[in-house]
C-alpha positions in Angstrom: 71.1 111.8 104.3 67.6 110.4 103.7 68.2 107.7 106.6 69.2 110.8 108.7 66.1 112.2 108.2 63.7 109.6 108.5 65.8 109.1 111.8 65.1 112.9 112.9 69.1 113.3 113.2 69.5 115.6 110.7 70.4 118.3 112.8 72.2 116.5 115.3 74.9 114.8 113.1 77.7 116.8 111.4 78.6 114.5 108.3 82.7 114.6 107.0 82.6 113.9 102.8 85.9 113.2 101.8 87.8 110.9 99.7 91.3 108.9 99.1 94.2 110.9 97.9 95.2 111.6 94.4 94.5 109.3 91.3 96.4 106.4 89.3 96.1 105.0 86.7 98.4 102.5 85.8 98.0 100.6 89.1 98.6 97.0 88.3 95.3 96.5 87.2 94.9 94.9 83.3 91.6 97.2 82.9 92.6 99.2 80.2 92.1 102.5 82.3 95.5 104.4 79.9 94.1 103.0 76.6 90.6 104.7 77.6 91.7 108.0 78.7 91.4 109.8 76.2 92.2 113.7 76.7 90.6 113.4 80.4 93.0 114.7 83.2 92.2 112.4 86.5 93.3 115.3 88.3 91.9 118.4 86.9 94.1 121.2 86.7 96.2 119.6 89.3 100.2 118.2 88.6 100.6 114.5 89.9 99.3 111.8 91.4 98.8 109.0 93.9 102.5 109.0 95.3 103.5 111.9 94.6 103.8 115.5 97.1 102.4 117.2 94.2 98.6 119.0 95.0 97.2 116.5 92.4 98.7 113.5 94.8 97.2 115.6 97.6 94.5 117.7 97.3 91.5 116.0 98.2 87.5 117.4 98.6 86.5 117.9 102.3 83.0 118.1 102.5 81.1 118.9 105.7 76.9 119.1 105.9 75.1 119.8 109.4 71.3 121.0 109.1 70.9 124.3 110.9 74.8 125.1 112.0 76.7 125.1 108.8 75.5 127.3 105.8 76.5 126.6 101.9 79.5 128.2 100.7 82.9 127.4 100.1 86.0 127.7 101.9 89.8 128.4 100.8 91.0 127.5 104.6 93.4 124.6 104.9 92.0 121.1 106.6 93.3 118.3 106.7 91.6 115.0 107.5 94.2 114.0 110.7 92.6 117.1 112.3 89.3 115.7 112.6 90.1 114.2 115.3 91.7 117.6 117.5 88.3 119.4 116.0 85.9 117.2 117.2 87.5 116.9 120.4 87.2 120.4 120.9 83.7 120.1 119.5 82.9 117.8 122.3 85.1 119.3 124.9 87.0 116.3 124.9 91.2 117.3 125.0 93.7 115.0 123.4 96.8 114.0 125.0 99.6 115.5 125.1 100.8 111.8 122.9 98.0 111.6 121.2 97.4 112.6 117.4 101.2 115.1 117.2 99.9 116.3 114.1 96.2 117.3 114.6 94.8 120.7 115.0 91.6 122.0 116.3 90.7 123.8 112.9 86.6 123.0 113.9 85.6 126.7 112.9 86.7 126.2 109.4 85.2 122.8 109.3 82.0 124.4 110.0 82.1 127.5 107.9 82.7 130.3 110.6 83.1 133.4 109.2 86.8 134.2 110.0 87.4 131.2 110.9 91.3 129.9 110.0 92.0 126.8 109.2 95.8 125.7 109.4 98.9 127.6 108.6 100.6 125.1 107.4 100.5 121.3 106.4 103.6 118.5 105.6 102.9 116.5 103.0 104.7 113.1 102.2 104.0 110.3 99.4 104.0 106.9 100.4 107.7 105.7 100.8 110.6 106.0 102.3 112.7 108.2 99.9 112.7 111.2 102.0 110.1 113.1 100.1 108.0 115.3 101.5 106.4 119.3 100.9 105.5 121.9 103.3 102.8 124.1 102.7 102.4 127.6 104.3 100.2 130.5 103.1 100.7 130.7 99.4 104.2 128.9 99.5 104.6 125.2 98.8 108.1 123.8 99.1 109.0 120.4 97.4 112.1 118.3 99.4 113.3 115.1 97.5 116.0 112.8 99.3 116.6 111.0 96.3 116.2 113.5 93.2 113.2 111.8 91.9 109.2 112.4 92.0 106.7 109.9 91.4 103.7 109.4 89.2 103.4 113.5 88.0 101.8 112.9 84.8 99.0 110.5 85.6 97.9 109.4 82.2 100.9 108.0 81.0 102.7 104.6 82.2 103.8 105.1 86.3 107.1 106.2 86.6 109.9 108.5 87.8 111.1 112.0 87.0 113.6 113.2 88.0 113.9 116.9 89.8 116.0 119.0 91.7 116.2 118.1 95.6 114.4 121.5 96.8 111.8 123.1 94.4 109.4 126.1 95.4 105.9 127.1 94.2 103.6 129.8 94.3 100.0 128.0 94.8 98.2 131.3 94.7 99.6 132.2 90.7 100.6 128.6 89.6 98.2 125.8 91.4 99.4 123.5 89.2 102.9 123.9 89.7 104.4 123.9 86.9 107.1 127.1 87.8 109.9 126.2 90.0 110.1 129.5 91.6 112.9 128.8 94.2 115.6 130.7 92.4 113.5 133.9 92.3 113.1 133.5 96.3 115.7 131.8 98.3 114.9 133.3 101.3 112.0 131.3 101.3 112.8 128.5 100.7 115.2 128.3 102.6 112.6 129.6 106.0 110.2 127.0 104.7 113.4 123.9 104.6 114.2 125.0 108.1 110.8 124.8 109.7 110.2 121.7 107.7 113.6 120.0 108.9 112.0 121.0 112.7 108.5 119.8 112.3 110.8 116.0 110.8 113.5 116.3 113.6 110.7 116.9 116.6 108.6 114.4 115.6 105.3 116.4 115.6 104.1 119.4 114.6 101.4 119.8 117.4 103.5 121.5 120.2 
């Protein structure tokens, strides 16, 4: 920021802080990094981790910073970093094609603190293999879908492994952030609207129309 403003760009550059996804600790590396843990939780109040669907595998910060257009605060909107590219296209009247980026949105507004401004309605989220795990996200709702039964890394701070869990699971972000309450049986109907739009979004190969 300093080099920005001995540069006198300050206020035409908007800067984009964000980081990698969700922590690990026991990641191959002999550094010692479970021994010295202590009672520290990597990802706050957060379930899971690196590899896993859960919001402390995905939930990252998003940090934007333009002199003179956006105004502190903070936001509860829903970004996600593959929509930088359909926001600053639309901040630059640029379009993408029709092939180009299938699951970026234009969410610029929220990016840039405008009041009202929405961010998405909903996001897919998938760990890093090939086991058929994924989550969709939509409002409050977060549904969990695992191919093979098993979820990955959710309790960082103890040696990486599997745990197994039911195939669908559903949470309510807005009371239990952390997910910790399966609330799928309480709300099939749900569930079961969230596994059908999700089994679209996977079967159309997008989720840009």
């Amino acid at each position: 920021m300093k080099t920005l403003d001995r540069l006198n760009l300050t206020e035409n550059t908007l800067v984009v802080f964000c980081s990698d996804n969700g922590p690990v600790m026991d990641d191959g590396y002999k550094d010692e990094a479970l021994e010295k843990v202590g009672d520290h939780r990597s990802g706050g109040p957060f379930t899971g981790g690196k590899y896993s669907i859960y919001e402390g595998g995905t939930r990252t910060p998003f940090i934007t910073s333009w002199k003179g257009r956006i105004a502190p605060g903070t936001s509860d909107e829903v970004v996600c970093t593959i929509d930088l590219a359909g926001s600053l296209a639309a901040l630059t009247d640029q379009k993408l094609t029709p092939e180009g980026y299938l699951d970026s949105f234009d969410v610029i507004g929220a990016m840039l603190g405008d009041k009202d401004a929405k961010g998405r309605d909903h996001l897919v989220q998938q760990d890093n293999g090939s086991n058929g795990t994924l989550a969709l996200r939509s409002g409050k709702w977060k549904l969990h879908r695992y191919g093979k039964n098993f979820a990955r890394n959710v309790v960082v701070e103890k040696q990486l492994a599997n745990t197994k869990v039911p195939k669908l699971q559903l949470f309510d972000l807005e009371n239990d952030p952390a997910e910790k309450k399966n609330v799928i049986a309480q709300h099939p109907e749900i569930a079961e609207r969230l596994e059908k739009q999700l089994n679209e979004i996977v079967q159309s190969g997008r989720s840009r129309s």
